[in-house]
Z-matrix of the N, CA and C atoms (Angstrom, degrees):
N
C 1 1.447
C 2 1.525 1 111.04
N 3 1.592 2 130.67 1 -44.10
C 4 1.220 3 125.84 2 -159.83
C 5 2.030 4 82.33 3 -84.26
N 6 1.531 5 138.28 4 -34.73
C 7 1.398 6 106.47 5 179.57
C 8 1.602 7 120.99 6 -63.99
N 9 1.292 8 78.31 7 -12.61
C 10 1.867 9 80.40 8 -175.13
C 11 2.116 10 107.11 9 -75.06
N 12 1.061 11 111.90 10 -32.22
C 13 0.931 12 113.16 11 -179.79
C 14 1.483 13 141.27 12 -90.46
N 15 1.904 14 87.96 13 -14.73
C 16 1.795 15 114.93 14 155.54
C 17 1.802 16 109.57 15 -72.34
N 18 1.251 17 125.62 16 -54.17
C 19 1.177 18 136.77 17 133.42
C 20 1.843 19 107.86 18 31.59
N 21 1.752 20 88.96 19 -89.51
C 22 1.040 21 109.83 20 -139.74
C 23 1.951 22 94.67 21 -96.46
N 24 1.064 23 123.99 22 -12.94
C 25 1.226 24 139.25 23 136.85
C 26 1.762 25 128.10 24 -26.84
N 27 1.518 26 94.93 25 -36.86
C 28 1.838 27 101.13 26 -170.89
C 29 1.159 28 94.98 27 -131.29
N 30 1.593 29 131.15 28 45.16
C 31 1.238 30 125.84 29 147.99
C 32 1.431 31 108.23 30 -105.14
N 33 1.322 32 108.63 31 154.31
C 34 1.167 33 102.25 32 -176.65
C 35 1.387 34 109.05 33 -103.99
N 36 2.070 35 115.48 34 159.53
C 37 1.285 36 108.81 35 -166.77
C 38 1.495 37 111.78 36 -65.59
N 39 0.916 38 127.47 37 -167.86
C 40 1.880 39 151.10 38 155.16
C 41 1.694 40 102.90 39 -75.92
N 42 1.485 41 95.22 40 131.46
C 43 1.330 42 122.01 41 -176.94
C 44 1.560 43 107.13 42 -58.87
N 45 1.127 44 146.08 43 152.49
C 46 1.140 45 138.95 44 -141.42
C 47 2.076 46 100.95 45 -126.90
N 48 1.267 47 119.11 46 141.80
C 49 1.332 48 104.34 47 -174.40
C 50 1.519 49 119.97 48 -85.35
N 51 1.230 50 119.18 49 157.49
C 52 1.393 51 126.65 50 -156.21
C 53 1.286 52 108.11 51 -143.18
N 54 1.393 53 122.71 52 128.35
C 55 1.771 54 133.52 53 -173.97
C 56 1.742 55 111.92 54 -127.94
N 57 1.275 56 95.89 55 138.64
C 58 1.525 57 89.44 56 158.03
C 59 1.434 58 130.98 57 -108.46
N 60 1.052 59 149.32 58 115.11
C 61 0.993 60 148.35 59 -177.55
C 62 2.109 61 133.49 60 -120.30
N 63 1.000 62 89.96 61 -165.44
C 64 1.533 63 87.33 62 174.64
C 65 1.606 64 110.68 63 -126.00
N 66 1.702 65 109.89 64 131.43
C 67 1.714 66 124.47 65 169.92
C 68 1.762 67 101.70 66 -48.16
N 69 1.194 68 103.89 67 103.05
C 70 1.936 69 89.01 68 166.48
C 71 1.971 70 103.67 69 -109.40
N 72 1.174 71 121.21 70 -9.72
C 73 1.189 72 117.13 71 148.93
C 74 1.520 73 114.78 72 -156.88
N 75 1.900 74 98.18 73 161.50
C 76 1.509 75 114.04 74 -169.97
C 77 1.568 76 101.89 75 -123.20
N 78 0.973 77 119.50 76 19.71
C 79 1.998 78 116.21 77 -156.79
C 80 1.844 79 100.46 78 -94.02
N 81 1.427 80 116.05 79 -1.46
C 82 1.473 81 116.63 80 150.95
C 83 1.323 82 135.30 81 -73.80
N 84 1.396 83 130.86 82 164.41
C 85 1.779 84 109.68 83 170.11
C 86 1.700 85 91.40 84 -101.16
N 87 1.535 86 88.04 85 147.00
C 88 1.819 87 108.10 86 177.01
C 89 1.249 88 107.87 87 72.07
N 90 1.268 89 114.03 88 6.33
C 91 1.963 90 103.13 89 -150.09
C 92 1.433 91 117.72 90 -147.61
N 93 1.121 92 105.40 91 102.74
C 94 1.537 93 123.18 92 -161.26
C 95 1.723 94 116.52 93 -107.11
N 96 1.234 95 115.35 94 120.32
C 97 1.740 96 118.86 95 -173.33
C 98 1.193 97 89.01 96 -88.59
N 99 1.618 98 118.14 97 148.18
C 100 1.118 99 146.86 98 -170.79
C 101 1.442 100 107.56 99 -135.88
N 102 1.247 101 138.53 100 153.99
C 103 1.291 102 163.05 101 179.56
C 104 1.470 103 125.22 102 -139.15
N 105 1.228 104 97.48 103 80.42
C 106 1.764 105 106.97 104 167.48
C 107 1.516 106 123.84 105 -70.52
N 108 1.084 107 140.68 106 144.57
C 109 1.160 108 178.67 107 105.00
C 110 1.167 109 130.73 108 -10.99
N 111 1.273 110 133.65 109 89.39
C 112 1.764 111 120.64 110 -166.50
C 113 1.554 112 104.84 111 -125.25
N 114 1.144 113 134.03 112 165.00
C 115 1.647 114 102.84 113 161.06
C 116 1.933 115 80.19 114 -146.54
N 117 1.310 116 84.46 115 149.77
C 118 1.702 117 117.20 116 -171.12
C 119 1.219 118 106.19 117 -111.88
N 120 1.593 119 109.29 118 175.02
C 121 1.435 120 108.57 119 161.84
C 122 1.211 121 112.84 120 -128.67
N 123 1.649 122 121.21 121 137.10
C 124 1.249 123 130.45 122 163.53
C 125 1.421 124 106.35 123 -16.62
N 126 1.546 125 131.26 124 130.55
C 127 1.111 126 147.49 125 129.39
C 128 1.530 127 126.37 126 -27.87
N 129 1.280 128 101.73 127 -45.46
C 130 1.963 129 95.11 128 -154.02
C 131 2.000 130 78.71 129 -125.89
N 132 1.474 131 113.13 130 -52.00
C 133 1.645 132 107.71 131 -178.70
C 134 1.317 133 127.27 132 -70.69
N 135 1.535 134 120.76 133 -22.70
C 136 1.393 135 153.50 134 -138.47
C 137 1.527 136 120.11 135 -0.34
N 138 1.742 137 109.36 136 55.04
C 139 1.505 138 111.77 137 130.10
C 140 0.938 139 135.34 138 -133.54
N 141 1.898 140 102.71 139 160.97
C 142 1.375 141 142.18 140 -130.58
C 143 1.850 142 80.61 141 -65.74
N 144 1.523 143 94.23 142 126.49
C 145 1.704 144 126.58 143 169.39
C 146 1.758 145 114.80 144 -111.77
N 147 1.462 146 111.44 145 137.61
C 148 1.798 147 103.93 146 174.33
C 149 1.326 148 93.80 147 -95.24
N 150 1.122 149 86.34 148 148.78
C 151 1.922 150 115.76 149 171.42
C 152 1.443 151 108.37 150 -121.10
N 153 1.190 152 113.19 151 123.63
C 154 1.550 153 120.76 152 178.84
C 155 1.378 154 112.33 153 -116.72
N 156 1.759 155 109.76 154 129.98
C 157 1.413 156 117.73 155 -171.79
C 158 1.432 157 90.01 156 -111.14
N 159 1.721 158 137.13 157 178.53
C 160 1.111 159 136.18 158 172.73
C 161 1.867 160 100.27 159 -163.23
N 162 1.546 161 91.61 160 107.73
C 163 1.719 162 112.99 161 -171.00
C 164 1.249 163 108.47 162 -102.63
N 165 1.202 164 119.42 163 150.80
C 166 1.717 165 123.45 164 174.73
C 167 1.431 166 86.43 165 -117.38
N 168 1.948 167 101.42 166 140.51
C 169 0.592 168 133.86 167 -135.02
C 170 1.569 169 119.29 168 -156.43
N 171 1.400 170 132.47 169 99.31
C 172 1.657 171 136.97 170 -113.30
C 173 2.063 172 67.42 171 -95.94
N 174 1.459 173 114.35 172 157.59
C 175 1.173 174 149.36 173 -176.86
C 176 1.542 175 123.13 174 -132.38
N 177 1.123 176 124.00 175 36.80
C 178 1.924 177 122.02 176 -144.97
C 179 1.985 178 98.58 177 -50.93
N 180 1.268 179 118.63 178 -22.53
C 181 1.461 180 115.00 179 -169.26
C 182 1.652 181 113.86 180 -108.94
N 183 1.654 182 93.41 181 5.45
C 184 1.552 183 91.97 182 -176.44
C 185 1.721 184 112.94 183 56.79
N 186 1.343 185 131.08 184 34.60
C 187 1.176 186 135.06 185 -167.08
C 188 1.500 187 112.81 186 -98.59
N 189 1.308 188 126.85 187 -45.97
C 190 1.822 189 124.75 188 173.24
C 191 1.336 190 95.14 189 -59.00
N 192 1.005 191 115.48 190 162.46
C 193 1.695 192 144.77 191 142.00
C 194 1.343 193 113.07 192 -141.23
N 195 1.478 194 116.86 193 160.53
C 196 1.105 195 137.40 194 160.28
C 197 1.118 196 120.03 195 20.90
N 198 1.623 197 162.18 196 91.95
C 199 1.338 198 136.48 197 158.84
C 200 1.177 199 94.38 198 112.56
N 201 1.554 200 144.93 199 8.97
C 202 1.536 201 136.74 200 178.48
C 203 1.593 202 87.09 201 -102.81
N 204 1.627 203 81.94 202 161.14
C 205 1.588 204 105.15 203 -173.04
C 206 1.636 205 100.91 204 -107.65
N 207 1.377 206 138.35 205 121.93
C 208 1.318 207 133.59 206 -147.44
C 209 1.409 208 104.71 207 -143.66
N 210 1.300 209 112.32 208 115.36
C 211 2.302 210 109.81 209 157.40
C 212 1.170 211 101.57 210 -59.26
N 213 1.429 212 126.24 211 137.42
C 214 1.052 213 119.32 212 151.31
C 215 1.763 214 104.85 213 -117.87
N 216 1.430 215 132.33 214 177.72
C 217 1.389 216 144.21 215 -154.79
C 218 1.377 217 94.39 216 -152.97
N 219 1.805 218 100.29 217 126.06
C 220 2.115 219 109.59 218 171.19
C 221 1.959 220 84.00 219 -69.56
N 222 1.302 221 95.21 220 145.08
C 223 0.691 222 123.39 221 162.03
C 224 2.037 223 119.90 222 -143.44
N 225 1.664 224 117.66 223 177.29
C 226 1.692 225 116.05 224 -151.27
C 227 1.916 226 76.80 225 -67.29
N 228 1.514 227 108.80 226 174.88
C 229 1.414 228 118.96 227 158.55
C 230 1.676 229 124.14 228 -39.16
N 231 0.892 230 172.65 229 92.99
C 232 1.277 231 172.06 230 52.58
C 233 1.807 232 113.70 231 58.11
N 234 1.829 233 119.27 232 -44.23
C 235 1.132 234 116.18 233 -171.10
C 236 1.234 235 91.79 234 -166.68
N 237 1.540 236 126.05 235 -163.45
C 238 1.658 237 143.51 236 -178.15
C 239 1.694 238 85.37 237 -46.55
N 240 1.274 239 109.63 238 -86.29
C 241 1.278 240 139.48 239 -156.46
C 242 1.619 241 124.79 240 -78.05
N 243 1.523 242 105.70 241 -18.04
C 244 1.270 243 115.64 242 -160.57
C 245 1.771 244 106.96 243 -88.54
N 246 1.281 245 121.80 244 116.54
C 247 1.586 246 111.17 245 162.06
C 248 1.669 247 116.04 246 -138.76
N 249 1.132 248 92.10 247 10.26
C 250 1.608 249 98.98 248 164.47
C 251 1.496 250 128.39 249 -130.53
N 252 1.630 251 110.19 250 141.45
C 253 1.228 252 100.01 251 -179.40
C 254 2.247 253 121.98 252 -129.75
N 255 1.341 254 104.08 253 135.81
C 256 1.427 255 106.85 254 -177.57
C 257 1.319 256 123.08 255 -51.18
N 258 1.538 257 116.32 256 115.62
C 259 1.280 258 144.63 257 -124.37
C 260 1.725 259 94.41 258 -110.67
N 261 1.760 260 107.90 259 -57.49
C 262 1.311 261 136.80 260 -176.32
C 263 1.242 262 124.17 261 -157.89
N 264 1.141 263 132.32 262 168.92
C 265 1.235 264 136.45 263 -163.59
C 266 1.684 265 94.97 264 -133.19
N 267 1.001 266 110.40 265 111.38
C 268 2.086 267 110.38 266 -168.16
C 269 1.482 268 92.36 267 -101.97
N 270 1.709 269 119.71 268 -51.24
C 271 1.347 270 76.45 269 171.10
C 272 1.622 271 108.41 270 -160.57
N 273 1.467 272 121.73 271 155.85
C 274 1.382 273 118.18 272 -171.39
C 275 1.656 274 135.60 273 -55.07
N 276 1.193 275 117.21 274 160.18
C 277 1.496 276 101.37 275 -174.68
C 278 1.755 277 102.00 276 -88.91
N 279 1.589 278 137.11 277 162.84
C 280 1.554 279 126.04 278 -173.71
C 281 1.096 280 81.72 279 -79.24
């Protein structure tokens, strides 16, 4: 029992998931909504449809605004709503 549990000690976790998306608002502190982008395929017609999710999304420097293109990373709970946090900023809004 105790190798089983040294074991499981020196594995390492699972890589964590990662999105890119777009800032559609900044009017929180630290805390930035995001809008991902997926596109699917019709079920019964099968064409490709977008699906839009919209995640909040921890900011520690208050640095995206509006119109930036952003990684964000799941990360543990943070708040009600919060399980992801801004990773990078790829690219600026004009």
């Amino acid at each position: 029992m105790a190798e089983m549990t040294n074991a499981e000690s020196t594995t390492e976790r699972n890589s964590r998931k990662t999105r890119i998306g777009m800032v559609v608002s900044d009017k929180m502190a630290k805390t930035v909504v995001v809008s991902i982008e997926r596109r699917v395929q019709h079920p019964v017609y099968g064409k490709m449809i977008r699906r839009t999710k919209k995640l909040k999304a921890h900011d520690e420097q208050n640095e995206a605004k509006t119109g930036d293109t952003v990684r964000i990373m799941e990360t543990r709970p943070l708040s009600k709503d919060k399980r992801w946090r801004v990773v990078e900023i790829i690219e600026r809004a004009r």
